[in-house]
N, C-alpha and C positions, 0 to 999 in steps of 0.2 A: 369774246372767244380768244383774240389774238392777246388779251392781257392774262387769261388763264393760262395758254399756253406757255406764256415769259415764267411764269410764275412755276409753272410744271421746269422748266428746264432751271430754273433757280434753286429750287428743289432737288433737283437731283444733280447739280452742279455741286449744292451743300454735301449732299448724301456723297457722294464721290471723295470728296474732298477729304471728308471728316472721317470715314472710313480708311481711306490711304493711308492717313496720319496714325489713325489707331493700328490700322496695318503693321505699317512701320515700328511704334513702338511694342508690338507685340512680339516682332521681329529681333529688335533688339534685344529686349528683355531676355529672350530666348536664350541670345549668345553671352549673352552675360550672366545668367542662373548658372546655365550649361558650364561657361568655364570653371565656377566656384564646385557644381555639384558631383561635376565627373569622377573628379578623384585618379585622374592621369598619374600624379607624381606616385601615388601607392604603388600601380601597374609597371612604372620606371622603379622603386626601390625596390619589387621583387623580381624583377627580371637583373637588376644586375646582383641581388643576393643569389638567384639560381645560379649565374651565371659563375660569379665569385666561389661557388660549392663544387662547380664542374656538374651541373646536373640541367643546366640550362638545353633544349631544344626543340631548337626548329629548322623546317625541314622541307624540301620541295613534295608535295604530295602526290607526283606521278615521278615512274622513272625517266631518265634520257633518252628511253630508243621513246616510252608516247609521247615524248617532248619534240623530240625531233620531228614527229609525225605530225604534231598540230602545237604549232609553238606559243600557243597561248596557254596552254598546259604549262608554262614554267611557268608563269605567274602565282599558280597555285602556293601555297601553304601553307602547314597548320605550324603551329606553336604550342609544347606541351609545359605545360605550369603541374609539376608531380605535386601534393600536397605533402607536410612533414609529418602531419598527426594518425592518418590513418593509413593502416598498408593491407591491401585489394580492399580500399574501399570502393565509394561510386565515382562517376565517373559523369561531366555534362562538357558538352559542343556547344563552343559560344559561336551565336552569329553574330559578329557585327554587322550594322545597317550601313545606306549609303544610297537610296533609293536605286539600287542595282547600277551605280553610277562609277563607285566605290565602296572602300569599304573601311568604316571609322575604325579603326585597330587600334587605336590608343583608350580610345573614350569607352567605346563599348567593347572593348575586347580583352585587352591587357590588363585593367583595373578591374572587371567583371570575374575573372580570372584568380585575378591575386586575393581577393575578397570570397570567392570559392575556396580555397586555398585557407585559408582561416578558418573555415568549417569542416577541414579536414576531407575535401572534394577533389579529387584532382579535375584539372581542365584542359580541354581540348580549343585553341580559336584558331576557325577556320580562315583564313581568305581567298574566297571562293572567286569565281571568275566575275570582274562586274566590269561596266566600261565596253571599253572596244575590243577586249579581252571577252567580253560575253557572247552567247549563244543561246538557242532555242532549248531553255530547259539547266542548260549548264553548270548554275551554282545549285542546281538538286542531285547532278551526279555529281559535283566534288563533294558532296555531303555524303551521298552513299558511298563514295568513295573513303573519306574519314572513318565512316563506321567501321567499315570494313577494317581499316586500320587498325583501331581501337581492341576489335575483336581479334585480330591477327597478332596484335604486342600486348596483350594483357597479364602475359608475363613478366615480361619487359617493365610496363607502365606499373607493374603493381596495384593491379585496380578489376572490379568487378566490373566488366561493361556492361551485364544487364541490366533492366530498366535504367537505363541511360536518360538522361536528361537533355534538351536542346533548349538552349535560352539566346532566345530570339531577339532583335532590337530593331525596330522599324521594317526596312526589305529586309532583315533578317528574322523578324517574324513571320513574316511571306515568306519566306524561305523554312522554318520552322512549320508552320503552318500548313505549307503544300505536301510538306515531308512528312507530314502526320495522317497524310490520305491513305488511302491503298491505291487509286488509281494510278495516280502524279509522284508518288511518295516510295516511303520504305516497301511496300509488296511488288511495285514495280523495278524495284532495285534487286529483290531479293536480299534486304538484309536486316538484320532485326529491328521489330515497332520498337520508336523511344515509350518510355515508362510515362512519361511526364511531357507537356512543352510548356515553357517560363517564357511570355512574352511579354515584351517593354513596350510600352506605346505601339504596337504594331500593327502595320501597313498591309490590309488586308483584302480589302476590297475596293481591287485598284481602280477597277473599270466599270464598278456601279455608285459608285459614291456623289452622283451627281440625281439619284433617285431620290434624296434625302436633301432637307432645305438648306441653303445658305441665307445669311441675312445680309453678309456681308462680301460683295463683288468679289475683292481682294483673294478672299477665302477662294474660292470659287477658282478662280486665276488660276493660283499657287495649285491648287489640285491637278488642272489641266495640266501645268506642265507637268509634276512628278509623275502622273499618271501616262502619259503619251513620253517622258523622257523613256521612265522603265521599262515599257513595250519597245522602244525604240532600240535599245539598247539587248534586250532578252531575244526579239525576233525580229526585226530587223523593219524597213520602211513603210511594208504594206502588211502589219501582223492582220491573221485571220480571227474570223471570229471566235473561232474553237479556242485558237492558241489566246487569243482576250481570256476568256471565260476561266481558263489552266489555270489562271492567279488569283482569282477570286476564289476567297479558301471556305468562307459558308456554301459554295457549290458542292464541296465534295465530303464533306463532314457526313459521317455514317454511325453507326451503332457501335461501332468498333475503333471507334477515331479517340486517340491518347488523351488520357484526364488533361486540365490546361490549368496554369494559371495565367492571369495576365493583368497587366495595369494602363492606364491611362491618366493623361492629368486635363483638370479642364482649362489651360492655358493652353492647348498645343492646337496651333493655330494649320501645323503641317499638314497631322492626321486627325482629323476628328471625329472624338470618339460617336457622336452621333452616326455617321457614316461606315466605321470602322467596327470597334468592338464592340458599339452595342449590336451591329448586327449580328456579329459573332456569335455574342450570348443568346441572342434569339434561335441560332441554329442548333448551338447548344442544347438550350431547351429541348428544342423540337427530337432532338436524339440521346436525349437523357443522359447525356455525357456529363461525367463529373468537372465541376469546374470553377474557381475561385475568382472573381472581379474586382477589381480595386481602383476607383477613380479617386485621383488625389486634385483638393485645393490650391490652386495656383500655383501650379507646376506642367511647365510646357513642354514641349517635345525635347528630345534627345540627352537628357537627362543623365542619362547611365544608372550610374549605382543610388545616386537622388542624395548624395551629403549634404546638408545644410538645408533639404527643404521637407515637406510634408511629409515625400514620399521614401524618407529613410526609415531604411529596415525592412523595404520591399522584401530584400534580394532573401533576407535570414525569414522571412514570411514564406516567399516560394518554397524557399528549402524545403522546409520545414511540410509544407503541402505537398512537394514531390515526397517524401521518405516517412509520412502518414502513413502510406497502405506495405510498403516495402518493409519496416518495421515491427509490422506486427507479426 
């Protein structure tokens, strides 16, 4: 018995080990796709072309007297990318992701943008309150607060706001996501349903994803923390259960919940899609919501716009799926 048991902890001393390492370079791999596929430098050549045109802006999204009142409100801002091909064409709200921590505005935001912008899209990217800047709900009303934007300068922008678009990117798919409820979402803001949501790898089911197997510890880990960081950070030390539940976006998904597209890759060790969007699809299903899925080959988390891997031509695919029904 006491040799089985050496044997059991050898076992899983290997299993531990071997795991870490794969870990690791799962990890790495990650950052190193990531830097070749983002496509950053695009996002930087059109922001100093706007800029060089005079047409470049960005802009605090509350005014000074609600800033003064709750000074996490300046943090807010969006950044408008006009498109030069179409005038009042459509119009989509990028979320950059950042596990509600931050918010990646270069990777998922800027080049997501500029590449909009080529399709003759104009773009809205939000950066919503995340960090110690956030609150119970927070980055759902600088969203409703954007729209509302959108719909207020649609003169200005030269753009159709309706059926709007949100493309979402990890907690910016949770953020895309919740805002496509009615409870947690657009009806609770009072302002218009999006047409569409475009989500990237997206972080959705923050605080059941532990219902669904891991094989591997590590996994498992990393989940804990982005999961308990994002609550941590959304409602504060001791979130309740109700406010748990608020994030989890197959909760609230109805008959009436926005067509979706959305991708995953089976590399992404962050969110996994087991745990994530296939549960999604399954809610889907269950509410006959229209809706397009797309898991790509060895292509990991945070990705962006996916240049140089599987998953390019995502973005000209969503399009293309949001302005299917708007089209005809």
């Amino acid at each position: 018995m006491k040799i089985f048991g050496v044997q059991l902890l050898v076992i899983l001393g290997v299993y531990l080990v071997l795991t870490f390492i794969l870990t690791c370079f799962m990890m790495l791999k990650m950052y190193i796709v990531d830097f070749k596929a983002n496509d950053k430098k695009k996002g930087k050549e059109r922001r100093i072309e706007l800029i060089r045109e005079g047409r470049w802006m960005q802009m605090p999204l509350y005014t000074m007297e609600e800033c003064a009142y709750n000074k996490h409100l300046s943090y807010v801002r969006i950044t408008v990318f006009k498109n030069d091909k179409v005038k009042n064409g459509k119009c989509a709200i990028v979320l950059p992701g950042g596990g509600y921590a931050h918010t990646i505005k270069d990777a998922e935001g800027y080049a997501i943008a500029a590449h909009l912008n080529d399709m003759g899209i104009t773009a809205i990217v939000l950066e919503y309150r995340a960090g110690l800047h956030c609150s119970d709900h927070a980055p759902m009303q600088d969203l409703a607060r954007t729209v509302q934007y959108m719909f207020e300068h649609k003169d200005e922008l030269e753009i159709d706001p309706t059926d709007y678009a949100l493309v979402g990117f990890s907690a910016g798919g949770n953020l895309a996501g919740i805002f496509g409820s009615k409870l947690y979402g657009y009806e609770k803001y009072g302002v218009e349903k999006p047409g569409c949501l475009i989500l990237g790898y997206p972080w959705t089911n923050i605080n059941h994803w532990m219902d669904h197997p891991y094989w591997n510890i590590w996994d498992g880990l990393i989940g804990v923390w982005f999961s308990e960081r994002g609550n941590l950070f959304m409602f504060g030390w001791t979130p309740t259960s109700e406010q748990r539940e608020s994030l989890c976006v197959q909760n609230w998904i109805d008959d009436d919940f926005p067509k979706t597209y959305m991708f995953t890759g089976d590399d992404d060790i962050i969110v996994r899609s087991g745990s994530h969007t296939d549960v999604l699809a399954k809610a889907f299903k269950k509410h006959n919501i229209p809706y397009k899925y797309q898991q790509f080959y060895r292509v990991p988390h945070g990705i962006g716009i996916g240049k140089g891997t599987n998953a390019e031509g995502w973005l000209e695919e969503a399009v293309q799926y949001w302005k299917s029904d708007i089209e005809k």
